[in-house]
N, C-alpha and C positions, 0 to 999 in steps of 0.2 A: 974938575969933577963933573960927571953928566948926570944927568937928572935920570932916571926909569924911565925908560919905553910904557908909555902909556898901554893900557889891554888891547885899544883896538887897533895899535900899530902890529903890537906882539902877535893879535889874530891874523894882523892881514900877511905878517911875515910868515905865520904857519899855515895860511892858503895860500901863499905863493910856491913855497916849498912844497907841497902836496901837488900843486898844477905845476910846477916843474919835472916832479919825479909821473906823472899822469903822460907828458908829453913826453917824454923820452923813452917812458916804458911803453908808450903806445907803436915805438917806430914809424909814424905818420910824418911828414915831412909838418912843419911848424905855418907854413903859407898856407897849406892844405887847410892842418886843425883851425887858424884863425878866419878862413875863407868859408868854414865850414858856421863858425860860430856868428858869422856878420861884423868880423873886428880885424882893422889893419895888423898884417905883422908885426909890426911895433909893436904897438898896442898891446899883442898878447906878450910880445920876450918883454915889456914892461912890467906887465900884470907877474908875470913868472921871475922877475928879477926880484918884486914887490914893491920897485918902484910908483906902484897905480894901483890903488884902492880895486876891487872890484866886487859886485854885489853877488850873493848868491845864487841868484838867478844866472847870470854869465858864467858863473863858475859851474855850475852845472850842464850851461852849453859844451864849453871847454872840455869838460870831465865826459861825458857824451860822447863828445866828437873824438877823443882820446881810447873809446872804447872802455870806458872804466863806468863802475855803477854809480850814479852822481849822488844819488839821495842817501844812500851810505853812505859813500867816504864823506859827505859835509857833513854827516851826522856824527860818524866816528871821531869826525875834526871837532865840532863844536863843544863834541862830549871830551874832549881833551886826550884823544886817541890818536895823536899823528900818525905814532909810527905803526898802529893799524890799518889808519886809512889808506896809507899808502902800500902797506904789505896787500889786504885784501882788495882793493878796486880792481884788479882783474881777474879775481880767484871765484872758484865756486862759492866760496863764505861771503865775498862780498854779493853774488847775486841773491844768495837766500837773504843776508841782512837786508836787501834792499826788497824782497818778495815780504819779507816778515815784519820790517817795520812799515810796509803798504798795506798791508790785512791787518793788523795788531788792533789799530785803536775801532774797528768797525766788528771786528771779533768781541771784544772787551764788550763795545757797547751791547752788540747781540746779546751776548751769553750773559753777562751780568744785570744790564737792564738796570733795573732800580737801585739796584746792590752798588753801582758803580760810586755811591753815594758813601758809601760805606767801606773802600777802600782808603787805606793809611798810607802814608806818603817810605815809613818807615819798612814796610812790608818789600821794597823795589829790590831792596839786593838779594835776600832772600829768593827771591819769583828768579831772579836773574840766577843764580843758582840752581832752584830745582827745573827751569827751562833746560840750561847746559846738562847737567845730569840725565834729565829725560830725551834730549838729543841724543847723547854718548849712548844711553841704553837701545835705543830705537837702530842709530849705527849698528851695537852689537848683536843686535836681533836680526838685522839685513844679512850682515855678515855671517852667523851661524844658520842663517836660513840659505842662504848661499851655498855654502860647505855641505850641507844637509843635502841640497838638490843635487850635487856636483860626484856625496856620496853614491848616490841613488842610479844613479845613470850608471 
């Protein structure tokens, strides 16, 4: 009988599997992406096998050089979203997540300012909700404002 995979092996096997599906979805040749990142080929088909630890910062070399949005998809990953990360890193949804969790926390700080003090930890899914909600409606306002000009003409 085997003992559990400890979490930070589990993690590294679900970054290596992310930087595997990142390199093959990129169609870049593997010497290319590791030449790119400052790391032998090995190196990287180790990192990607998950035989080799590798730090976030190189993983987002890698995710970079792969043409995928890096600060997303390790964020999607950390947040236990594999099979996001890997769907969106080269989608428009990963560039917005990756524009939106850049501005996010310097927005908060602006607009709420003192108030930021006064934010409950419980309130996150909720926010997470009425964002998507308000995304969908703003979509559907482009889109009938579209229709609209398209009538018009």
């Amino acid at each position: 009988m085997t003992a559990a995979s400890p979490p930070a092996d589990l993690a590294n096997q679900a970054l290596a599997r992310v930087l595997t599906h990142a390199i093959a979805a990129s169609g870049r040749p593997r010497h290319i992406i590791a030449t790119e990142c400052g790391m032998h080929r090995e190196t990287l088909l180790r990192v990607a096998r998950g035989d080799r630890a590798i730090g976030l910062d190189e993983a987002a070399r890698v995710l970079g050089a792969c043409g995928a949005w890096p600060r997303a998809s390790l964020i999607l990953l950390l947040a236990g979203e594999e099979d996001l990360a890997r769907e969106w890193m080269h989608s428009a949804m990963g560039e917005f997540l990756e524009e939106f969790l850049a501005g996010l926390p310097g927005q908060m700080q602006r607009v709420l300012g003192r108030r930021l003090e006064d934010i409950r930890p419980r309130w996150a899914g909720g926010t997470a909700q009425l964002v998507a909600r308000l995304l969908a409606k703003h979509i559907d306002d482009v889109a009938n404002r579209d229709i609209t000009m398209s009538l018009v003409r």
